[in-house]
N, CA, C and O atoms as a printed pandas DataFrame, in Angstrom:
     atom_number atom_name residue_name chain_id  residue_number  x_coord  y_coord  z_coord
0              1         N          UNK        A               1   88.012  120.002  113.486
1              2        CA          UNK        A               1   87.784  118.987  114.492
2              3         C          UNK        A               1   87.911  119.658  115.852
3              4         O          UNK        A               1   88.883  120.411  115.786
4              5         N          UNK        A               2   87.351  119.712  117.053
5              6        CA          UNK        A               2   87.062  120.204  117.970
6              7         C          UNK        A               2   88.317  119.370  118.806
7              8         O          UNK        A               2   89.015  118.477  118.326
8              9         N          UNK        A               3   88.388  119.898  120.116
9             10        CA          UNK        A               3   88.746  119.113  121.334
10            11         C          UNK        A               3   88.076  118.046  122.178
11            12         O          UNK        A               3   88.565  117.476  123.153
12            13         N          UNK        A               4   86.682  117.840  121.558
13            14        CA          UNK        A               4   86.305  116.515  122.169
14            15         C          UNK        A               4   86.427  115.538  121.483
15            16         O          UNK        A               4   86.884  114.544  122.047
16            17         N          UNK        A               5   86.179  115.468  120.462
17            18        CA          UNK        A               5   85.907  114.728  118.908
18            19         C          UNK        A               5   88.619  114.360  118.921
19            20         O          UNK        A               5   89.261  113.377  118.550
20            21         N          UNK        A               6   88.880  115.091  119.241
21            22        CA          UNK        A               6   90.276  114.504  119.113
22            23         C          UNK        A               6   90.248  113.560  120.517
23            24         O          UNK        A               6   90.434  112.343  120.547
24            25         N          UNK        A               7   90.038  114.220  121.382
25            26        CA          UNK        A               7   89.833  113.505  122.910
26            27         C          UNK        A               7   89.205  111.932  122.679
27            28         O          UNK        A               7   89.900  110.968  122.997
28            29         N          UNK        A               8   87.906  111.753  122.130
29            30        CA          UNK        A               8   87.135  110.524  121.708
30            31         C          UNK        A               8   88.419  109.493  120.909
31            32         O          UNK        A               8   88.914  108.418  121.246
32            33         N          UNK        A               9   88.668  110.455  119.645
33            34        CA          UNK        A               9   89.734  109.603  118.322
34            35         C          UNK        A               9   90.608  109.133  119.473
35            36         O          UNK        A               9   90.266  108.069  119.990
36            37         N          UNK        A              10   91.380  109.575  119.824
37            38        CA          UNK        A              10   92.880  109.614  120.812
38            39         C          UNK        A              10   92.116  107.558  121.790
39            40         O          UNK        A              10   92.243  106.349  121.594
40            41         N          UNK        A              11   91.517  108.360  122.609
41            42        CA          UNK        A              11   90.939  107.364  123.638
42            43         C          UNK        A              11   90.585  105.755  123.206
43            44         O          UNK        A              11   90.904  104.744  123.831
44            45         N          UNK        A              12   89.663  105.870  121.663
45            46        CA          UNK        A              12   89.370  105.194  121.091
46            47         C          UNK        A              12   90.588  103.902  120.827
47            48         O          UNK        A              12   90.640  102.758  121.278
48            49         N          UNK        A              13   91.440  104.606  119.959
49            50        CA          UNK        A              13   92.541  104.111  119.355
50            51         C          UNK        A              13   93.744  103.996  120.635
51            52         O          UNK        A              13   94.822  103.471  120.356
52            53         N          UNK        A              14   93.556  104.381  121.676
53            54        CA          UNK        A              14   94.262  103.720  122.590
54            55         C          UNK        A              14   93.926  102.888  123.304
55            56         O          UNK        A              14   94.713  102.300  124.046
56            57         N          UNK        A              15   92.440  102.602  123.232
57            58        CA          UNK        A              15   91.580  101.262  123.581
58            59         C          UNK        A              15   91.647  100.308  122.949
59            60         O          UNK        A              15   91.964   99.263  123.518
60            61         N          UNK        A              16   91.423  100.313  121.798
61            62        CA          UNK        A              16   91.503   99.449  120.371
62            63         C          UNK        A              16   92.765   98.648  119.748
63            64         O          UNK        A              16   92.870   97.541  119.220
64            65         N          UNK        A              17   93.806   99.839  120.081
65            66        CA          UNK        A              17   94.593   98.748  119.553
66            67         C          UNK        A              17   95.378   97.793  120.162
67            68         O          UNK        A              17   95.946   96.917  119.510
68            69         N          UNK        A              18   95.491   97.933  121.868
69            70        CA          UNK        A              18   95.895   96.660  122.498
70            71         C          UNK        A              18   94.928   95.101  122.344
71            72         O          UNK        A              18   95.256   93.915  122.358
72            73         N          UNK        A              19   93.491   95.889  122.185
73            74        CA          UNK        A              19   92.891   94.971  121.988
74            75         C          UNK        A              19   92.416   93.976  120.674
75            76         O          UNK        A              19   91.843   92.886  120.695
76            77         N          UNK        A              20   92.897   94.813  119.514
77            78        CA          UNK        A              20   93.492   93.941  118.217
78            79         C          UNK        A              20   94.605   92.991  118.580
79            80         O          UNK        A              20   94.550   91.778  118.782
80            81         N          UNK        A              21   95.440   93.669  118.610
81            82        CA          UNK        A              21   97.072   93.172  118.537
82            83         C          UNK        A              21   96.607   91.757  120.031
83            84         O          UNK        A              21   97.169   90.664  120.083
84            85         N          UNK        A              22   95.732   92.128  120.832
85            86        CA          UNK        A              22   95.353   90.769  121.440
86            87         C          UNK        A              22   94.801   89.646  120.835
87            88         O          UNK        A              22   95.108   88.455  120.879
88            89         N          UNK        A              23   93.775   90.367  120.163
89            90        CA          UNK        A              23   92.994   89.455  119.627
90            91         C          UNK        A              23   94.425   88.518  118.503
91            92         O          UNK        A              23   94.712   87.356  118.792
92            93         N          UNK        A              24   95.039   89.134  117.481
93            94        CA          UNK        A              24   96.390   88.123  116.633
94            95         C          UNK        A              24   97.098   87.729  117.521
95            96         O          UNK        A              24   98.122   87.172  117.125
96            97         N          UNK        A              25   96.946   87.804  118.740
97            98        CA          UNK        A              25   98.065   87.409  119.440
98            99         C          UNK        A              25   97.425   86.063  120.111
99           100         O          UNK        A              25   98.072   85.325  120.854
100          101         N          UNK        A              26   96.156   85.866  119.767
101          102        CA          UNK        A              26   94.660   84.856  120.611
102          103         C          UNK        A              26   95.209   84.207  119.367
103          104         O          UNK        A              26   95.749   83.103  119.450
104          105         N          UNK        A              27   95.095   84.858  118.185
105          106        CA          UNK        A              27   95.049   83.484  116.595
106          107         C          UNK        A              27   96.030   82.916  116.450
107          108         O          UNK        A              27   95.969   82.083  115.547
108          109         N          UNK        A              28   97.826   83.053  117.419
109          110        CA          UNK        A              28   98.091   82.646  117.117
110          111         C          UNK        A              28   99.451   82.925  116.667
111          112         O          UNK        A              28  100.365   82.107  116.568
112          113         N          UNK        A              29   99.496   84.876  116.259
113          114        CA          UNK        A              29  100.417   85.179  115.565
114          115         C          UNK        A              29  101.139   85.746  116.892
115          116         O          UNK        A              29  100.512   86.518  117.616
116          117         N          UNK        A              30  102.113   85.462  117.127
117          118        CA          UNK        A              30  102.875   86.209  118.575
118          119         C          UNK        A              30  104.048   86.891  117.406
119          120         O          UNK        A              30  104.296   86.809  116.203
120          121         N          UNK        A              31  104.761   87.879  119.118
121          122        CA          UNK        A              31  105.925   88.129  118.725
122          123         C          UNK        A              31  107.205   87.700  118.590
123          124         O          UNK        A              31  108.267   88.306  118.444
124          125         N          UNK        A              32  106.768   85.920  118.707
125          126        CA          UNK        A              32  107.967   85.033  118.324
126          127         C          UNK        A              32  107.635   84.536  117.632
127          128         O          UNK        A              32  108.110   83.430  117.892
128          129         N          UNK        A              33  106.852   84.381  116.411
129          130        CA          UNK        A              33  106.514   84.039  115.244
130          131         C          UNK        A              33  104.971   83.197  115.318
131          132         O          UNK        A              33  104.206   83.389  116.264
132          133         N          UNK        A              34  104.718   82.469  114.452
133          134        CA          UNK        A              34  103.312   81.719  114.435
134          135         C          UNK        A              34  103.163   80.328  115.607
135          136         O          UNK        A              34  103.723   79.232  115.595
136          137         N          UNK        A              35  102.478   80.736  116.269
137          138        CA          UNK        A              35  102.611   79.329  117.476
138          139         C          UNK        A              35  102.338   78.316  116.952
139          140         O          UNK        A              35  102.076   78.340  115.749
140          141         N          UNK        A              36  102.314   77.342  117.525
141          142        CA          UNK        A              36  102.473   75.315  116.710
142          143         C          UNK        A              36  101.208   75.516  117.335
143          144         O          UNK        A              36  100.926   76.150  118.352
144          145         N          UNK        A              37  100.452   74.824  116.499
145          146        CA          UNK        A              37   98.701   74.032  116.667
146          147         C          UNK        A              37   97.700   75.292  116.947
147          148         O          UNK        A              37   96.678   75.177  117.622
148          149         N          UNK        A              38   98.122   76.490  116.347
149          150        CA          UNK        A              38   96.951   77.517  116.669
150          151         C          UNK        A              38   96.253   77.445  115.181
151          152         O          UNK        A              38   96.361   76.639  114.256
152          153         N          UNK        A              39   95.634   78.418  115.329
153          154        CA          UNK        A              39   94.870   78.983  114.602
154          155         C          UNK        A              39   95.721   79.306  113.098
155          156         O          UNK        A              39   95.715   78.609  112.084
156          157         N          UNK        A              40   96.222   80.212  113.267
157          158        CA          UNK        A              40   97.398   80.689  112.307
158          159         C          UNK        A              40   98.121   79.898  111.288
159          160         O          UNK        A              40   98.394   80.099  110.105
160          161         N          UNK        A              41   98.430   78.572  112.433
161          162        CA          UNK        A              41   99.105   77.737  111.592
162          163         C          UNK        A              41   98.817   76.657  110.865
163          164         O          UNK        A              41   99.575   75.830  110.357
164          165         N          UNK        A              42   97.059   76.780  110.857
165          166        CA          UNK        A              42   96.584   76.470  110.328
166          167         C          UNK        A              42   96.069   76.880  108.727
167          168         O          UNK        A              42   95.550   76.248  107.806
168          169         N          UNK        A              43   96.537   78.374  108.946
169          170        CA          UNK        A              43   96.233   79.311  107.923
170          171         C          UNK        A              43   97.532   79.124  106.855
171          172         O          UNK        A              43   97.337   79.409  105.673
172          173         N          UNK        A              44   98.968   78.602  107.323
173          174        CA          UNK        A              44  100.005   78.605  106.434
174          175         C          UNK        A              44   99.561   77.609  105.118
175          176         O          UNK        A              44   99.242   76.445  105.360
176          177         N          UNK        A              45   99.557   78.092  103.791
177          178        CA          UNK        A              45   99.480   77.101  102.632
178          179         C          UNK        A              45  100.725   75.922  102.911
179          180         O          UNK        A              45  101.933   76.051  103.109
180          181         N          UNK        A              46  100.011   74.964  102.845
181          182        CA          UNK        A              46  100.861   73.686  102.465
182          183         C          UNK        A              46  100.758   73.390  101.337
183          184         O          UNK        A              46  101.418   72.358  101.455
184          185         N          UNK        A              47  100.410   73.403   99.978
185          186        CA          UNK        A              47  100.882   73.291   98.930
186          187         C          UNK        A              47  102.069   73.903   98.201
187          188         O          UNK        A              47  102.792   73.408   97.337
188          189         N          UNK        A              48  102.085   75.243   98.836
189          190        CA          UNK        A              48  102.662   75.796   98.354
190          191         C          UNK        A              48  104.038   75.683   99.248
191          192         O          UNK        A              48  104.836   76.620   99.276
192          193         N          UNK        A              49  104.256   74.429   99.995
193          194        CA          UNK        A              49  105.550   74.932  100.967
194          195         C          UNK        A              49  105.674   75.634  101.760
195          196         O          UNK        A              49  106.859   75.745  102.077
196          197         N          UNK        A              50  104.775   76.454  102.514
197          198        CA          UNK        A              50  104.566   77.037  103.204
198          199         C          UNK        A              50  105.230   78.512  102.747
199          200         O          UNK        A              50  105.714   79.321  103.539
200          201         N          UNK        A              51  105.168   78.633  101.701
201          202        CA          UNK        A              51  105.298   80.500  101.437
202          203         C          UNK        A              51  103.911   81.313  101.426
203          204         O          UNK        A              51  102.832   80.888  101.013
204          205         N          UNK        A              52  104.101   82.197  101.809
205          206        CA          UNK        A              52  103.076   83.546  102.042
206          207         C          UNK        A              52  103.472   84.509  101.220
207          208         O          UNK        A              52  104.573   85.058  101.199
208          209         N          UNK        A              53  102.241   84.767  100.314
209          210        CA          UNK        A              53  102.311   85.550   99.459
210          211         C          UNK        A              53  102.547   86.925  100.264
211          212         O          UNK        A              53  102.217   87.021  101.446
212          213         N          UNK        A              54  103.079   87.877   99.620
213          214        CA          UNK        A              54  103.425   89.419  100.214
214          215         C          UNK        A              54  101.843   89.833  100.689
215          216         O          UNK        A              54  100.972   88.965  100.629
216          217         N          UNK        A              55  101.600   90.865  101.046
217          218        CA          UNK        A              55  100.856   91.481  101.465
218          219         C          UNK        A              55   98.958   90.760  101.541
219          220         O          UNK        A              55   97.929   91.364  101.237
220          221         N          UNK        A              56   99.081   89.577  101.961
221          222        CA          UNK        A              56   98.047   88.564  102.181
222          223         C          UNK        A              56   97.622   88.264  103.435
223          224         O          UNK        A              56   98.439   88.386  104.348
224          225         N          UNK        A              57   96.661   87.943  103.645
225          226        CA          UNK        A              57   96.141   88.152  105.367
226          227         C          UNK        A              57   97.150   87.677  106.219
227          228         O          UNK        A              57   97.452   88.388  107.178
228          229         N          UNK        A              58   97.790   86.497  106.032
229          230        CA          UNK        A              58   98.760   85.917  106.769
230          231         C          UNK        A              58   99.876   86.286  106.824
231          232         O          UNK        A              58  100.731   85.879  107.611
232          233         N          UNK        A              59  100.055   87.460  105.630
233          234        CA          UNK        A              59  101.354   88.155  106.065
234          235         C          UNK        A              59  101.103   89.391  106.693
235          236         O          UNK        A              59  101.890   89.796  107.548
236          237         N          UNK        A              60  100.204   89.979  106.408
237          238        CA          UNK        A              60   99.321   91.033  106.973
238          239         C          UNK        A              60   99.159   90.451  109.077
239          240         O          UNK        A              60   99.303   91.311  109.946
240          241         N          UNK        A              61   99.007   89.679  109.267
241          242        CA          UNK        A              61   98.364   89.090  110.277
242          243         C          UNK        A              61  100.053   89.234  111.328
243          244         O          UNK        A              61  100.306   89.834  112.373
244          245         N          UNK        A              62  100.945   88.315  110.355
245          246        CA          UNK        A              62  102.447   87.750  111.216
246          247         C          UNK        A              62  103.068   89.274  111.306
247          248         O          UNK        A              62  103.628   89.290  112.403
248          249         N          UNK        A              63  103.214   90.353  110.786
249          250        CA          UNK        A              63  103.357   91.071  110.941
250          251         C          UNK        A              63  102.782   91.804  112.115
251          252         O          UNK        A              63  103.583   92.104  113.000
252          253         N          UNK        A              64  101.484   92.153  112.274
253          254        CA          UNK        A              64  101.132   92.454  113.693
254          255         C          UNK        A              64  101.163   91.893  114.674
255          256         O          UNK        A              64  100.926   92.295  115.813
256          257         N          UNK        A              65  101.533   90.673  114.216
257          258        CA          UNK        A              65  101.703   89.912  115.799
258          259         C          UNK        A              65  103.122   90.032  116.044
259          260         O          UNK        A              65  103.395   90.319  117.209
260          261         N          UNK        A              66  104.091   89.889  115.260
261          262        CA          UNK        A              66  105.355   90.623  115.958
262          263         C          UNK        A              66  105.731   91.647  116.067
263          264         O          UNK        A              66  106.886   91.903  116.408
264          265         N          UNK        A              67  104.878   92.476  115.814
265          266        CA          UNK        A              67  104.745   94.065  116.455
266          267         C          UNK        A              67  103.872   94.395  118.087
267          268         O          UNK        A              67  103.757   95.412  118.770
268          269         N          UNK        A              68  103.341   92.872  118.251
269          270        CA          UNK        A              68  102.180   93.235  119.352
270          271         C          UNK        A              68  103.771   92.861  120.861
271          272         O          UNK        A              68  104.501   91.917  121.165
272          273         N          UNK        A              69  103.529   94.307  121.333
273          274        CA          UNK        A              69  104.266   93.815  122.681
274          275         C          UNK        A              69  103.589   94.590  123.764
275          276         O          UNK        A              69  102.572   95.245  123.538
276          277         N          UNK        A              70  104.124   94.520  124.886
277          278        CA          UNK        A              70  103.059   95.238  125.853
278          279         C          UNK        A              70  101.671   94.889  125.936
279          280         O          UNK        A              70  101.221   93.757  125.755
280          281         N          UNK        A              71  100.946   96.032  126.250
281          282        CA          UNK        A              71   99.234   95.579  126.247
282          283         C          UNK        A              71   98.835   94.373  125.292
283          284         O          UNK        A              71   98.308   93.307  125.610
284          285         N          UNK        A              72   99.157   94.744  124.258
285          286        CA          UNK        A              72   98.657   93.974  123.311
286          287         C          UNK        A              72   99.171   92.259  123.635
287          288         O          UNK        A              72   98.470   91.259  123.787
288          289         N          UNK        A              73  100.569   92.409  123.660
289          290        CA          UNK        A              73  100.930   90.760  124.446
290          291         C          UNK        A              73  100.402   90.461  125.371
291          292         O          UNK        A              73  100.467   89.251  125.588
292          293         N          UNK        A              74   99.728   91.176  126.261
293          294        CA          UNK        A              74   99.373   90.362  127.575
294          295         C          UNK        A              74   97.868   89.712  127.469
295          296         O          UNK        A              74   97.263   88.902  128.172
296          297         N          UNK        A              75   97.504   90.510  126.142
297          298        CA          UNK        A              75   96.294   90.443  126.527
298          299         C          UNK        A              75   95.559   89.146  125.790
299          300         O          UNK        A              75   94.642   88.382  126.092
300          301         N          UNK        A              76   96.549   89.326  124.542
301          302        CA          UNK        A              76   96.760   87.724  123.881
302          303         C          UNK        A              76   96.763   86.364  124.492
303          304         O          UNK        A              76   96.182   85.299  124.281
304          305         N          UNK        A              77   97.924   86.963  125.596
305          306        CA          UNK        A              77   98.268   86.034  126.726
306          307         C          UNK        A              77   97.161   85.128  127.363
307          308         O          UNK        A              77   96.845   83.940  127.305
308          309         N          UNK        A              78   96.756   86.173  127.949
309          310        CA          UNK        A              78   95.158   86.039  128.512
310          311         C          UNK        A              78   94.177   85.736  127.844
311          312         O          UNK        A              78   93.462   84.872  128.352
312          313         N          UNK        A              79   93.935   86.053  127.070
313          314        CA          UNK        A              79   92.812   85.466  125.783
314          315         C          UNK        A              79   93.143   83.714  124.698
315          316         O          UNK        A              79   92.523   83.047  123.869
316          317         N          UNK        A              80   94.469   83.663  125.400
317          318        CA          UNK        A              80   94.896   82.454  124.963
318          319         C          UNK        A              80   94.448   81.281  125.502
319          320         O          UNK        A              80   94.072   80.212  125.023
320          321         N          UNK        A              81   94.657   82.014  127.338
321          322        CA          UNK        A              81   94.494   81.209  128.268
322          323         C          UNK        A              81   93.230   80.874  128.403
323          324         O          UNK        A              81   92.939   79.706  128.661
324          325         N          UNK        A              82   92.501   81.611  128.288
325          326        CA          UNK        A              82   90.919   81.601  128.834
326          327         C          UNK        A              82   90.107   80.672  127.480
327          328         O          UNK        A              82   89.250   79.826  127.732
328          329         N          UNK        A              83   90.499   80.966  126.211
329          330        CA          UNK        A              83   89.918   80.173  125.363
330          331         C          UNK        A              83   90.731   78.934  124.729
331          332         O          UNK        A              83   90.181   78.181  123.925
């Protein structure tokens, strides 16, 4: 792998992932857990009592959203607001 091609990867993925962790943070999933009347919490099974199976989008999902802080929170923030 060359020095531009790491330069690109690097740049990429420091673009990208504030702007994921925004986007779960837009659906819903913050870093204080699943917000009331979003998206997300719409996604919790109610039949089941609201358990989440292990490794299932919604646990997959609540997990990055309480990992999203910084860029990624603000941008949620903002993407919350605007839509």
């Amino acid at each position: 792998m060359g020095l531009l091609t790491a330069v690109f990867i690097a740049t990429g993925t420091a673009i990208a992932a504030p702007v994921v962790l925004g986007v779960v943070g837009a659906l819903g999933f913050t870093s204080a857990g699943i917000a009331v009347s979003s998206y997300a919490a719409s996604m919790m099974p109610v039949a089941n009592g609201g358990a989440v199976a292990a490794g299932s989008a919604v646990a997959v999902l609540h997990a990055a959203g309480a990992a999203a802080t910084g860029a990624g929170a603000a941008v949620g923030w903002l993407a919350a607001i605007i839509i």
